[in-house]
TORTI-646220 format. One line per 3 residues: for each residue z, x, y of C-alpha. Coordinates in Angstrom, 3 decimals. Each point is the difference from the previous one (the first is absolute). Layout:
! TORTI-646220
Z:X:Y  ...
This chain:
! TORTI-646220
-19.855:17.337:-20.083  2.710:3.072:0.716  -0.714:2.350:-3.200
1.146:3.473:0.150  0.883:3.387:-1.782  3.678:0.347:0.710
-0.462:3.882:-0.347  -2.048:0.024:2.683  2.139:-1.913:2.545
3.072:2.733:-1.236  -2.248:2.722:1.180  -0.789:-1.762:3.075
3.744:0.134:0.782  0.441:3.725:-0.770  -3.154:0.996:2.111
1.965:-2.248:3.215  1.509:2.124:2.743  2.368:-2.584:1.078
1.924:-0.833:-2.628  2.887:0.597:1.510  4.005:-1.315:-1.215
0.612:-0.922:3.214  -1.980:-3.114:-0.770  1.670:-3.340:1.096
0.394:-1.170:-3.560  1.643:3.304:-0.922  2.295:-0.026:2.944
0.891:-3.354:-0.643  1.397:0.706:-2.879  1.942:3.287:1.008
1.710:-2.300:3.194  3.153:-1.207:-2.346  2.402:-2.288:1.670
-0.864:-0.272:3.619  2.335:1.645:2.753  -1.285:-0.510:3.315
2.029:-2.543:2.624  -1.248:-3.306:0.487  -1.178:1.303:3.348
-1.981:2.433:-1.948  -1.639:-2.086:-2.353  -0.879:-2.944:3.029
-1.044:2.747:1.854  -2.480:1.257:-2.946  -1.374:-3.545:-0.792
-1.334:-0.403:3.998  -1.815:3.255:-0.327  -1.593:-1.345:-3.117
-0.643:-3.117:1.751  -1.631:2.278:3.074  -2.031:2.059:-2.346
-1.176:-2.956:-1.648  -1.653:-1.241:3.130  -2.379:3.386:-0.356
1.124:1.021:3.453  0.432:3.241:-1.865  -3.703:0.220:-1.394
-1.305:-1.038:3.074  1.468:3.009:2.267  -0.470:2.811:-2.599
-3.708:0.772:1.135  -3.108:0.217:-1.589  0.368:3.364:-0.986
3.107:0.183:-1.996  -1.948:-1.042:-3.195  1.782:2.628:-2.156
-1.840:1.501:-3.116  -1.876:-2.788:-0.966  -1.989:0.062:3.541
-0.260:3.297:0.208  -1.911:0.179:-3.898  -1.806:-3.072:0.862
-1.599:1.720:3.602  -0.237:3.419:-1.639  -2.348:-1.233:-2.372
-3.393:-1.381:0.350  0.223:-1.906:-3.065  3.534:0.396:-1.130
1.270:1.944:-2.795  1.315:-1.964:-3.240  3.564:-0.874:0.350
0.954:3.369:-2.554  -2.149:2.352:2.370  1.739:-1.104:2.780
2.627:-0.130:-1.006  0.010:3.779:-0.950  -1.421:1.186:3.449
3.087:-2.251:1.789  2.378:2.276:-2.604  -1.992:3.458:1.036
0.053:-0.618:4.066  3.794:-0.744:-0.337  0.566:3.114:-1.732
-1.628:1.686:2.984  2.008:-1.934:2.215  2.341:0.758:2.753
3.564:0.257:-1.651  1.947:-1.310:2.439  -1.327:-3.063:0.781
0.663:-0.996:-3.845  3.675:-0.583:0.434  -0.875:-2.599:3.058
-2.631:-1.905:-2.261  2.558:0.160:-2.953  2.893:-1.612:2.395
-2.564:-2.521:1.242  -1.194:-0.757:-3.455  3.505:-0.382:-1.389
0.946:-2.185:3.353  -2.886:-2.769:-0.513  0.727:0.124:-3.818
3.123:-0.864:0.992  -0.533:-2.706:2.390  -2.491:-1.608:-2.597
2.785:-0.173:-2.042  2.884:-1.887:1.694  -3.467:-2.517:1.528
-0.400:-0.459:-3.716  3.798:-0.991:-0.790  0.046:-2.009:3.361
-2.974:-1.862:-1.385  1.881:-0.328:-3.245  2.792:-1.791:1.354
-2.130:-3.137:1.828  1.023:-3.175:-1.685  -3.281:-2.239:-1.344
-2.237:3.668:-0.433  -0.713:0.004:-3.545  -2.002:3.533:-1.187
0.955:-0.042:-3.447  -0.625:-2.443:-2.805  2.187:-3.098:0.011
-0.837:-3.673:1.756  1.486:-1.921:2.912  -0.570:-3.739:1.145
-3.027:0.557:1.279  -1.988:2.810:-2.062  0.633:2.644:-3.058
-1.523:3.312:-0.433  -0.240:2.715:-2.616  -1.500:3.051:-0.952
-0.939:2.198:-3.169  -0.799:3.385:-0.520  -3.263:0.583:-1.786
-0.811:2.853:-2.434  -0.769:2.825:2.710  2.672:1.479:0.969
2.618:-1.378:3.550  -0.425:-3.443:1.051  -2.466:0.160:3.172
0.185:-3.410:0.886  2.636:-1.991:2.052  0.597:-3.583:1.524
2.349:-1.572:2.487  1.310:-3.645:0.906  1.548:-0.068:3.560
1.479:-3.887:0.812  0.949:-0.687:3.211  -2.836:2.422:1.103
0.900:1.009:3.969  3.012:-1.774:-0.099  -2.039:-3.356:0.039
1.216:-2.761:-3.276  -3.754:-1.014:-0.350  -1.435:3.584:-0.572
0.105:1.526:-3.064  -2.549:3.395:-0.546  -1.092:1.341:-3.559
-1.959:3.116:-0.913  -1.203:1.954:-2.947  -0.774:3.698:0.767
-2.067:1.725:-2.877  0.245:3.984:0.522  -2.305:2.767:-1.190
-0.586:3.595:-0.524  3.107:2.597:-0.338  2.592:-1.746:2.460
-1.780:-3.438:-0.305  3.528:-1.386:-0.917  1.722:1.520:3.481
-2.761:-1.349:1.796  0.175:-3.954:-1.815  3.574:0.204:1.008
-0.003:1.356:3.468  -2.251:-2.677:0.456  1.738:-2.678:-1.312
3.239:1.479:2.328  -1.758:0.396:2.800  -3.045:-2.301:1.151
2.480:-2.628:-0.435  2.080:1.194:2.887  -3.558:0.371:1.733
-1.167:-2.839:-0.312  3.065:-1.617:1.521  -0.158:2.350:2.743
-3.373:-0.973:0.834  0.288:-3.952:0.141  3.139:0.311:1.790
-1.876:2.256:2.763  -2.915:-2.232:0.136  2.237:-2.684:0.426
1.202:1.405:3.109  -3.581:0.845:0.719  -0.864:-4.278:-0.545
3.098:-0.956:2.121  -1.457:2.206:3.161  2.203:2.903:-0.568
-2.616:2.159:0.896  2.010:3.016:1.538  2.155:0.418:-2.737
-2.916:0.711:-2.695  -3.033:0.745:1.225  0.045:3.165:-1.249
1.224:-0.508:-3.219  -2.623:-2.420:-0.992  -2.800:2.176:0.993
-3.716:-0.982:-0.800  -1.764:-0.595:-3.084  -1.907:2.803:-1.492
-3.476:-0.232:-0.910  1.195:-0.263:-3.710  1.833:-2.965:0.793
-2.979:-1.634:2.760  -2.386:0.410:-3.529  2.438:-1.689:-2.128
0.376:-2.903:2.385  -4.092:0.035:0.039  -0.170:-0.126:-4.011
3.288:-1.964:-0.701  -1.708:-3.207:1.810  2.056:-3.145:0.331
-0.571:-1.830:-3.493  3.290:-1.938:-1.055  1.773:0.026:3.211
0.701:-3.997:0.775  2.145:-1.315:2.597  1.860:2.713:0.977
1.014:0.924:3.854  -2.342:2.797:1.401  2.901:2.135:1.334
1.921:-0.482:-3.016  -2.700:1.074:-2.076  -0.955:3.135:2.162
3.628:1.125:0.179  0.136:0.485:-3.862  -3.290:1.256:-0.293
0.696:2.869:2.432  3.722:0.263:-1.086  -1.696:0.594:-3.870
-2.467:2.319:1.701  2.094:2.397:2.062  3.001:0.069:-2.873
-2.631:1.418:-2.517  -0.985:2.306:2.374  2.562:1.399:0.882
1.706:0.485:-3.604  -3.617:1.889:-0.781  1.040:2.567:2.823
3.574:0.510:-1.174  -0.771:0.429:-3.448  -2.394:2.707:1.408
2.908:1.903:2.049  2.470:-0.838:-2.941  1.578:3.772:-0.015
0.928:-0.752:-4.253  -2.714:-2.108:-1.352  -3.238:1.412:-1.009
-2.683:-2.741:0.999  -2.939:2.241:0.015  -0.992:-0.770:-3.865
2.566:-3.006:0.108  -0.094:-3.393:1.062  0.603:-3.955:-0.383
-1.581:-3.350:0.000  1.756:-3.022:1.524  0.283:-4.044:0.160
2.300:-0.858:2.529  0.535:-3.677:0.360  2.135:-1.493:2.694
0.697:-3.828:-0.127  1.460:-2.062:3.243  0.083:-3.548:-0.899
-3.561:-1.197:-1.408  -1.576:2.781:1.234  -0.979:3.162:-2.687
-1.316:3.022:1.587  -0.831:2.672:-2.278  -0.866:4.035:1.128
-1.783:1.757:-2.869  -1.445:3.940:-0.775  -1.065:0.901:-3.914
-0.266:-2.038:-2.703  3.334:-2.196:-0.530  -0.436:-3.427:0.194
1.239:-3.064:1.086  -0.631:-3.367:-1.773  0.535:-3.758:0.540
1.151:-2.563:-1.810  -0.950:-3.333:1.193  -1.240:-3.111:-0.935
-3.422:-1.316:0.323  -0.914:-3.756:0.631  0.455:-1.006:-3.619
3.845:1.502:-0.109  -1.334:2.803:-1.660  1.758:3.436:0.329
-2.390:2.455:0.830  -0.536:3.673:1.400  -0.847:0.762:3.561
-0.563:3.170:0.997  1.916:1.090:3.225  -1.256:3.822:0.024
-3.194:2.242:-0.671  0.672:2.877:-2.556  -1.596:2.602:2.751
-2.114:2.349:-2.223  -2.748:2.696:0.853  -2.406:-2.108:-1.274
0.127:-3.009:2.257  -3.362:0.917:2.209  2.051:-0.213:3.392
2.789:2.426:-1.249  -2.691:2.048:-1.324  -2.113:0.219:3.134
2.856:1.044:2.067  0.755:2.901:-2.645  -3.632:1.470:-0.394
0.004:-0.464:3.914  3.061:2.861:0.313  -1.795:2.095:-2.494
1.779:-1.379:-2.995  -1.027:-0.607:-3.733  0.237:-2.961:-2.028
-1.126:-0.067:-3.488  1.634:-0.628:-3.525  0.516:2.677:-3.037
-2.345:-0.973:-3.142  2.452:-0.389:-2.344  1.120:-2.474:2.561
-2.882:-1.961:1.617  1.954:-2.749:1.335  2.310:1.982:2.265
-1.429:1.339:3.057  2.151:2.831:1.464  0.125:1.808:3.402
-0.816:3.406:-0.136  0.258:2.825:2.629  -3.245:1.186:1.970
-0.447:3.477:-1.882  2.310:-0.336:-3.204  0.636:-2.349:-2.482
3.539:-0.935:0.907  2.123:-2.357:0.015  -1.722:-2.588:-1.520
1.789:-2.875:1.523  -0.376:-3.376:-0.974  0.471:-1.894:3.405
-1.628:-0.086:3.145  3.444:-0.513:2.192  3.520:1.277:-0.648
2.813:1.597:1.301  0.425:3.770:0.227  -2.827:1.942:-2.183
-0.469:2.373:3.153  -2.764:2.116:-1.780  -2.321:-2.994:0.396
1.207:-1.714:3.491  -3.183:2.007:1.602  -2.641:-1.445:-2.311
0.214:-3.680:0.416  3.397:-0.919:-1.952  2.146:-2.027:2.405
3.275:-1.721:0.273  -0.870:-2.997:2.158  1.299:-3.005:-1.849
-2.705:-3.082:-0.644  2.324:-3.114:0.983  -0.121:-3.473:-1.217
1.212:-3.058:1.056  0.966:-3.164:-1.845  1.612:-3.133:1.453
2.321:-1.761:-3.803  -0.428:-3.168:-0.425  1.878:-2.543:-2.755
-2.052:1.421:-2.505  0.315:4.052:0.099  3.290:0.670:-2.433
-0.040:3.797:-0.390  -0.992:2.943:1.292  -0.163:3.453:-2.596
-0.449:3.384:1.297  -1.014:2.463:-2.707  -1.433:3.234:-0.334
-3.047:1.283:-2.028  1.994:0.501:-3.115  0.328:-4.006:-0.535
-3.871:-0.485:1.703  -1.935:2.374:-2.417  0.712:-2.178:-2.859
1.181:-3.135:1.110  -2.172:-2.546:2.364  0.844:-1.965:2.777
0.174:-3.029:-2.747  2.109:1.436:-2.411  1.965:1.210:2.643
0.922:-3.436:1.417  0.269:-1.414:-3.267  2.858:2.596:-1.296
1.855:-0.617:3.284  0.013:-3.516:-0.221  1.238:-0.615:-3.261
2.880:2.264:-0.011  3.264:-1.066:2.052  0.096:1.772:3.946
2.448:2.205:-0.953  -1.351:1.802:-2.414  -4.071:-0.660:0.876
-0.320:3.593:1.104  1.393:1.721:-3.333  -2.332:-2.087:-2.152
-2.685:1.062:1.895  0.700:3.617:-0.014  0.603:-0.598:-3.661
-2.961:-1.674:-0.646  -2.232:3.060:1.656  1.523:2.011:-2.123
-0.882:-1.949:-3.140  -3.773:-0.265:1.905  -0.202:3.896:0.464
0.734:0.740:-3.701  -2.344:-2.489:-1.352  -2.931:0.546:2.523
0.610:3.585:-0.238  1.439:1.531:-2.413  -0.715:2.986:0.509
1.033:0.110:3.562  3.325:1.084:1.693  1.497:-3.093:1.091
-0.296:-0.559:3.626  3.461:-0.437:2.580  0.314:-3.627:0.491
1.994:-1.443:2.909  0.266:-3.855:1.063  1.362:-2.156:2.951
-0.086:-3.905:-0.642  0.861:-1.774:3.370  0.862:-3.772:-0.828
-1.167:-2.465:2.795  1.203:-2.971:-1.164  3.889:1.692:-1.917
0.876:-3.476:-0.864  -2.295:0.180:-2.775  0.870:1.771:-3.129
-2.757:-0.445:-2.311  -3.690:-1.574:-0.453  -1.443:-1.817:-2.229
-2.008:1.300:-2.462  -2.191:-2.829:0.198  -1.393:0.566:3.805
-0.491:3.676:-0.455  -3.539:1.345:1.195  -2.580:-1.025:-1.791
-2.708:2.296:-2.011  -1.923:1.970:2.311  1.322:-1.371:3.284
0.853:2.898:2.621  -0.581:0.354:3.664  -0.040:2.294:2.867
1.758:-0.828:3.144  -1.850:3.432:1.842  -3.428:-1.311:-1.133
-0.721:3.921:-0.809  -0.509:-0.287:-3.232  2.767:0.848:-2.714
-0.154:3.374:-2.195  -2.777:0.780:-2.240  1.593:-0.612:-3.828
0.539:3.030:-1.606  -1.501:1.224:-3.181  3.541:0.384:-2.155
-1.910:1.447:-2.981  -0.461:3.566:1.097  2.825:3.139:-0.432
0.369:1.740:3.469  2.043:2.823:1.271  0.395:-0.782:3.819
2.249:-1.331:2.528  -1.379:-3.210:1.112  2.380:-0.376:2.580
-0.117:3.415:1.407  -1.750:3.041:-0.084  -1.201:1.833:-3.228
């Protein structure tokens, strides 16, 4: 559950350093009517395309970590995001003037390039990021009581330039520039992603030369989370096939963790996002998740029942192998007592940030003590009976189940499924918790059979009937009765 004292995320915001207006959204909106040449703008959209591929993260070096590295290594057990964020204000002061103007230009030039990727994005036909509906799927979002919407969702069709691929997501951001990190996200591991199964494409057809190095090897983050990840719910599928997408979801998430980190105008140190990245090709659903957004299944079971598999684990500090590897880095995992049923991950030597997730993207301050980015991935071959997929974050999970879920997609027509849902949180939050701040909601419904339009009421699930397609057990059911004052999503 994402409760939180508004005043205190404003304050957040003032203490940041990098607030800047030459953020991407601001610029954006400055552009006006565009003037470059054709040339210009074709030009501009290949560089995007290039950058996409992470060349550029993979030549800047180690060292060029910028601020956030520097507080991180300076400090045994890293300050609180407000400390550091004044000691990063007092060494600039001290700072050699005239390297600013060069940092400025360089700022203002990626700000810029961000921005014309973003309205090159914008003008893809079948990418849906706001809420509205196509054949295929619908999507919306809400913003809850706390202040900007954080959260943020995508529906790319014709995914890689391939008619049987279409790729959803739902990004669910945190902490001061949680919402700049959902939607870089959403804008860029997309293009990643792509980037990655084209190269290992390449790599499958014996087109060795060409990529060797761009594939590199898989970390020892990535060799433990093909140890723990196992092969449960993977049937019939081609071993190559299977092993290009894995590693394709692997080195796309890692390599949008190390640009968010060099990202010269978006604070990730205290900031982050969880994501559920889904890419279907044909019958076959493969689905990259870090945090605690979901995704859900609704099938039917042998009696033409419509029921609620779960496709994803919500990954949370207290599972005991996401725990182990955070006490192992020196980490801390344990829950508030006004709030038993959360557990949080806490810095070595202060109690900060208090985050609710054992994996996401960004959230810098915490990279050293066990928080990773390495997606767990899922496979699932559809069969005649799986009719919809829904990708949601926490704000619909904390007080709807998988069940009710299902049930409120099902019975409302495909173009509209998502709103209802969103709607129907809402109505949860204020009646579960009154005297909470209403969480940000955001939805993707993916059809898999469009030709239907409704279901009958009368083969909905039946009472108590719920299942887990991961086998890992589904979230503990929370205890609704309680007031809190936290971020469940984030940090504190």
């Amino acid at each position: 559950m994402a409760i939180e004292n508004l005043g205190l995320r404003k304050k957040a915001v003032i203490l940041s350093p990098n607030l800047n207006p030459t953020d991407p959204q601001v610029v954006l909106e400055k552009r006006g009517s565009a003037s470059e040449s054709d040339c210009s703008v074709g030009l501009d959209c290949l560089l995007s395309i290039v950058r996409a591929l992470g060349m550029g993260s993979c030549l800047s070096g180690e060292g060029a970590a910028g601020s956030h590295g520097g507080a991180a290594g300076s400090h045994g057990g890293a300050l609180p995001y407000a400390l550091a964020a004044a000691a990063a204000a007092e060494s600039d002061v001290g700072a050699n003037k005239r390297r600013k103007p060069a940092a400025a230009k360089k700022m203002k030039r990626n700000c810029s390039f961000d921005a014309k990727m973003e309205l090159w994005l914008h003008r893809i036909p079948k990418r849906l990021f706001v809420n509205g509906s196509s054949e295929v799927a619908c999507l919306f979002s809400k913003q809850g009581k706390k202040g900007i919407n954080q959260d943020a969702m995508i529906v790319w069709e014709n995914f890689g330039s391939k008619e049987d691929t279409i790729l959803c997501g739902v990004f669910d951001g945190h902490g001061p520039f949680g919402h700049m990190v959902a939607k870089k996200v959403r804008d860029s591991l997309p293009l990643k992603l792509c980037a990655q199964l084209q190269l290992n494409s390449f790599h499958k057809d014996g087109h060795d030369d060409i990529i060797s190095s761009g594939l590199g090897s898989l970390t020892s983050e990535e060799s433990a989370l093909t140890s723990t990840n196992g092969e449960a719910g993977i049937h019939n599928q081609n071993h190559t096939d299977k092993t290009t997408m894995r590693e394709s979801f692997l080195k796309a998430f890692k390599v949008m963790d190390k640009e968010l980190k060099l990202h010269p105008s978006i604070d990730c140190y205290c900031s982050g996002t969880t994501a559920v990245t889904l890419v279907k090709q044909g019958r076959d659903l493969v689905v990259g998740n870090v945090g605690d957004s979901r995704a859900v299944l609704g099938t039917r079971d042998e009696d033409d029942f419509l029921i609620a598999a779960q496709l994803t684990v919500d990954l949370k500090p207290n599972l005991p192998k996401e725990a182990e590897r955070i006490k192992k880095y020196k980490g801390r995992v344990f829950a508030l007592q006004n709030e038993p049923e959360v557990a949080r991950v806490w810095l070595p030597n202060a109690n900060s940030p208090g985050l609710a997730m054992s994996r996401a993207f960004g959230d810098f301050c915490l990279k050293d003590f066990g928080l990773i980015s390495v997606p767990e991935i899922s496979y699932h071959q559809l069969t005649e009976k799986d009719e919809f997929v829904v990708l949601a974050t926490d704000g619909v999970w904390d007080v709807l189940s998988n069940k009710e879920v299902v049930e409120i997609v099902a019975s409302a027509p495909p173009s509209s499924a998502a709103r209802k849902l969103v709607e129907s949180a809402n109505r949860a939050w204020k009646f579960k918790c009154p005297y909470a701040k209403v969480d940000d909601c955001a939805v993707v419904c993916l059809f898999l059979n469009s030709s239907s339009n409704h279901y009958s009421a009368s083969t909905l699930i039946p009472n108590g009937t719920e299942t887990s397609v991961n086998q890992s057990g589904i979230g503990n059911k929370k205890d609704f009765s309680k007031s809190v004052d936290m971020d469940h999503s984030g940090t504190l």
